[in-house]
VEXKE-352714 format. One record per residue: residue in three letters; x, y, z of N, C-alpha, C, O in turn. Coordinates in pm, whole numbers, padded with zeros to 5 digits, always signed. Layout:
REM VEXKE-352714
AlaXYZXYZXYZXYZ...
This chain:
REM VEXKE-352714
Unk+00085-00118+00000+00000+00000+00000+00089+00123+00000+00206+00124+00038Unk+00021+00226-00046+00131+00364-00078+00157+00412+00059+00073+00377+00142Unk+00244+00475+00097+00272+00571+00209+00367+00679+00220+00486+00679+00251Unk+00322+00730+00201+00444+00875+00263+00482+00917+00419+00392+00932+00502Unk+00577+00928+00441+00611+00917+00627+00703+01046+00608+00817+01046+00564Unk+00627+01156+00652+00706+01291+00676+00780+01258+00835+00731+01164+00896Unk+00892+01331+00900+00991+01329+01001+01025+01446+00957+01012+01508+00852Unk+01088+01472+01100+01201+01645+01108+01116+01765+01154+01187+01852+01204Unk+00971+01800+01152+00903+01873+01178+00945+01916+01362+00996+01825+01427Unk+00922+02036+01424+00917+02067+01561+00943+02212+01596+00911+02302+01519Unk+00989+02229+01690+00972+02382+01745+01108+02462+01693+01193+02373+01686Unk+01147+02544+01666+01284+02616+01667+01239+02755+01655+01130+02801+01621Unk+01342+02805+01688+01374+02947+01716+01354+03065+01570+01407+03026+01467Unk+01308+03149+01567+01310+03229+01411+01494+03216+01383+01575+03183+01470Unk+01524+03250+01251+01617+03205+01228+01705+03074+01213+01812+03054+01156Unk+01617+02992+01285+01685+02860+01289+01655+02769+01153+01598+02810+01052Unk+01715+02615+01179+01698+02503+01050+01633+02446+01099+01634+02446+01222Unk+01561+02382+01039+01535+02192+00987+01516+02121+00887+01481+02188+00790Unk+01525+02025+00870+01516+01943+00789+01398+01860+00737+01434+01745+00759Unk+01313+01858+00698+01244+01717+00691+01244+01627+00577+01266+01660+00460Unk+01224+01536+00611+01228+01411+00532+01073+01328+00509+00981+01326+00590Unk+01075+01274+00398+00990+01217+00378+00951+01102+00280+00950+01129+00160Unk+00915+00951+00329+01016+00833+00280+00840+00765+00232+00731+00753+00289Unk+00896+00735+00105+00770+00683+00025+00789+00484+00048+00866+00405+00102Unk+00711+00483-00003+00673+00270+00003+00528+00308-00131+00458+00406-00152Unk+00538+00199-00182+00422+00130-00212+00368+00129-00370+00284+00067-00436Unk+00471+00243-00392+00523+00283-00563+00615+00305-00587+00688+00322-00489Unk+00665+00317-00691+00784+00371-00779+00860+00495-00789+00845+00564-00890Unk+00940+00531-00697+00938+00677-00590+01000+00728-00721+00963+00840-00757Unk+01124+00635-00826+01156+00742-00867+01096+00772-01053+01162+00823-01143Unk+00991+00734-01058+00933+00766-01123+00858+00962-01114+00857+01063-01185Unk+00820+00928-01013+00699+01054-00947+00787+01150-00916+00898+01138-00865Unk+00691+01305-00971+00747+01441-00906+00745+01440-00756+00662+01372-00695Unk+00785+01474-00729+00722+01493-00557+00771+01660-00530+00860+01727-00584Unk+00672+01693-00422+00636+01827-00380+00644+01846-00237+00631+01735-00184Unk+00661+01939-00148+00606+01976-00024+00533+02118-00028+00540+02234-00068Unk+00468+02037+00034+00323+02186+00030+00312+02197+00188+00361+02112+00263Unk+00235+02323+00238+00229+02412+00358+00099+02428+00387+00043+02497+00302Unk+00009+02381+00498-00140+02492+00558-00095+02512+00677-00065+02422+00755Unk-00085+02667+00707-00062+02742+00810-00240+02711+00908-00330+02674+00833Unk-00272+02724+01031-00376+02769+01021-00483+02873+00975-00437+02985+00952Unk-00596+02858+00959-00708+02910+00871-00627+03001+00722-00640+03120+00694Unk-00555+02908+00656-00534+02912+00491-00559+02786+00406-00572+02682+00470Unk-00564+02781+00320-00547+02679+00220-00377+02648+00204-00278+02716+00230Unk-00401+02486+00137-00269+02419+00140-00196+02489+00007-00252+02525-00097Unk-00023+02500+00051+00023+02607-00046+00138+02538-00125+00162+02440-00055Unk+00179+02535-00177+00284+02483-00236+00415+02522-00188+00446+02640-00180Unk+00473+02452-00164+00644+02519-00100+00757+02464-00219+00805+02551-00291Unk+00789+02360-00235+00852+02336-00379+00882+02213-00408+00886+02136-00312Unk+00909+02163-00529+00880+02064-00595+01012+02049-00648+01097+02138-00644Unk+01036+01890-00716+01157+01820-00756+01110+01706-00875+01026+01617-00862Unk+01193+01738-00995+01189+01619-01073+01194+01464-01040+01220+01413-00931Unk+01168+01409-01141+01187+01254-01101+01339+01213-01070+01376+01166-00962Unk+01394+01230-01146+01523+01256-01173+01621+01350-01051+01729+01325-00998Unk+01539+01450-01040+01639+01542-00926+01690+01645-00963+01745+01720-00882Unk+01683+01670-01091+01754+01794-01127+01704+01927-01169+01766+02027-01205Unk+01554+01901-01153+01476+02015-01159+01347+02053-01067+01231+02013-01059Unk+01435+02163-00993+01338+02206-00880+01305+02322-00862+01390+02409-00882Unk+01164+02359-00818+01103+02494-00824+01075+02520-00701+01073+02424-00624Unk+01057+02610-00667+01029+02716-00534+00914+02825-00529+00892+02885-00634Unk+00863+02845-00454+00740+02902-00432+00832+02983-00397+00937+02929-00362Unk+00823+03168-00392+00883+03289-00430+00905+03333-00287+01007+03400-00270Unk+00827+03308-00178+00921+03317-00013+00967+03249+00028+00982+03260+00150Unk+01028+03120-00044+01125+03019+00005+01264+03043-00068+01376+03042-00015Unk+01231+03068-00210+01367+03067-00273+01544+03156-00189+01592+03269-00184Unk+01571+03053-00154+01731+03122-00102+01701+03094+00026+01809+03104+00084Unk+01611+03060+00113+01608+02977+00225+01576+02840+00199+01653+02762+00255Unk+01494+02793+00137+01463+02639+00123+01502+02564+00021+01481+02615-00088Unk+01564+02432+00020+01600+02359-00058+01560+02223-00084+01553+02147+00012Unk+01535+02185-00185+01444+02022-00194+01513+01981-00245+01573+02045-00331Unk+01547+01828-00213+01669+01749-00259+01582+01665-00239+01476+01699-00186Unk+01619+01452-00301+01593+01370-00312+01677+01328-00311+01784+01375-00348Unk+01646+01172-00246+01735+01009-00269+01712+00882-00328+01706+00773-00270Unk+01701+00906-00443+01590+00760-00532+01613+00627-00442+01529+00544-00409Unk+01742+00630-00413+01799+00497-00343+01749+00441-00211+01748+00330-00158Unk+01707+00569-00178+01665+00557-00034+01503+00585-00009+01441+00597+00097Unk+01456+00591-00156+01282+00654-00174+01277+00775-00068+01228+00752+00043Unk+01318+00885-00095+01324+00978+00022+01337+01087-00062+01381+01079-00176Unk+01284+01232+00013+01294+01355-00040+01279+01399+00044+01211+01346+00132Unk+01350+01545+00062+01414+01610+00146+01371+01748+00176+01345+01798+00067Unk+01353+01828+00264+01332+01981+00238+01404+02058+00361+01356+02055+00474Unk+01517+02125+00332+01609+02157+00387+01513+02330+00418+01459+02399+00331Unk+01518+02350+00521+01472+02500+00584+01603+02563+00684+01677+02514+00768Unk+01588+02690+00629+01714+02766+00666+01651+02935+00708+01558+02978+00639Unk+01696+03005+00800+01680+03112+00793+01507+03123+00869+01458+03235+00852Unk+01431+03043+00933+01311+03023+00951+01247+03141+00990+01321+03229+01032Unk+01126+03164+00987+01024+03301+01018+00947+03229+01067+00926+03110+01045Unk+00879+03329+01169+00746+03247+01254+00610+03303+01139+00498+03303+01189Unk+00623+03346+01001+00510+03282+00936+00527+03150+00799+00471+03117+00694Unk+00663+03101+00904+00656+02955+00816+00568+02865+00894+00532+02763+00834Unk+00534+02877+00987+00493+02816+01130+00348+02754+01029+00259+02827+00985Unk+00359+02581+01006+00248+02499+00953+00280+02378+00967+00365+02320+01035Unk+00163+02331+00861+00198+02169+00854+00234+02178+00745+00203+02260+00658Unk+00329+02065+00742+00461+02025+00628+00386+01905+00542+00377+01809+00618Unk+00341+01880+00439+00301+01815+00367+00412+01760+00223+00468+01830+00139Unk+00410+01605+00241+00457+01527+00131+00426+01501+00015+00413+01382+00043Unk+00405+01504-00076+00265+01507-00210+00400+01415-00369+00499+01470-00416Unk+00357+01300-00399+00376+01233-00497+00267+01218-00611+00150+01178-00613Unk+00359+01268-00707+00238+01280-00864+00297+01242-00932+00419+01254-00941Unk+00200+01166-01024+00247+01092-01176+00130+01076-01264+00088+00963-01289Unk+00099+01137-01292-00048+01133-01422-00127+01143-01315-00116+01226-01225Unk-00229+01035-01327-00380+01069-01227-00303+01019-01108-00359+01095-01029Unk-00251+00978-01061-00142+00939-00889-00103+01022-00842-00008+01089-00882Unk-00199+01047-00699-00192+01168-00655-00191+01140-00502-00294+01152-00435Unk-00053+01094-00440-00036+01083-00285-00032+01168-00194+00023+01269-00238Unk-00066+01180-00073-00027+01275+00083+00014+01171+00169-00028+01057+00186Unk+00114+01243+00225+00135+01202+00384+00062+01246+00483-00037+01310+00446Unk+00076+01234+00592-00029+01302+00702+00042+01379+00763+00021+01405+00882Unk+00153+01438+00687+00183+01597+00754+00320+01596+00912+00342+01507+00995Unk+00369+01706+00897+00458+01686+01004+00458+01854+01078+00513+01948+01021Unk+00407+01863+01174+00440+02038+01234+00544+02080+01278+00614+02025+01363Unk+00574+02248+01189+00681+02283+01164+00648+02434+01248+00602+02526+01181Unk+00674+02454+01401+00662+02559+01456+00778+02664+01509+00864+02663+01597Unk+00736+02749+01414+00852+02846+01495+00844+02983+01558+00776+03071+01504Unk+00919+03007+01685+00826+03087+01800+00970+03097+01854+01057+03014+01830Unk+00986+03207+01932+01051+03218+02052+01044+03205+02157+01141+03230+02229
């Protein structure tokens, strides 16, 4: 059965990192784009940025670019989203998202709070 398992989500300081990770099963990881998307409370889910099948082509939603980075590990069915520089209106849930034609996966999210 498919699964996405987000990790790395938790509290840090403005300015600070994390990492999260997020490790697929149940398909063909490196077939599929994969994405991480954002719902803050009371917004809709947002896109944060996305990665080829392959790995070598990745986009950024326009208040991440130069703080956030999405990397992948075909080997390891894993994709990555490196956060740097954090603001307390990054403060959401961290969402995993795998697409391939009509294949359209979520994880159940990992919270990413940041506060002093």
């Amino acid at each position: 059965q498919v699964q996405l398992v987000e990790s790395g989500g938790g509290l840090v300081q403005p300015g600070g990192s994390l990492r999260l990770s997020c490790v697929a099963s149940g398909f063909t990881f490196n077939r599929y784009t994969m994405r991480w998307y954002r719902q803050a409370p009371g917004k809709e889910r947002a896109l944060v940025a996305g990665i080829g099948s392959g790995g070598s082509i990745t986009n950024y939603a326009d208040s991440m670019k130069g703080r956030f980075t999405i990397s992948r590990d075909n080997a390891k069915n894993t994709v990555y989203l490196h956060m740097n520089n954090l603001k307390p209106e990054d403060t959401a849930v961290y969402f995993c998202n795998a697409r391939l034609l009509t294949n359209n996966y979520w994880g159940q999210g990992t919270q990413v709070t940041v506060s002093s």
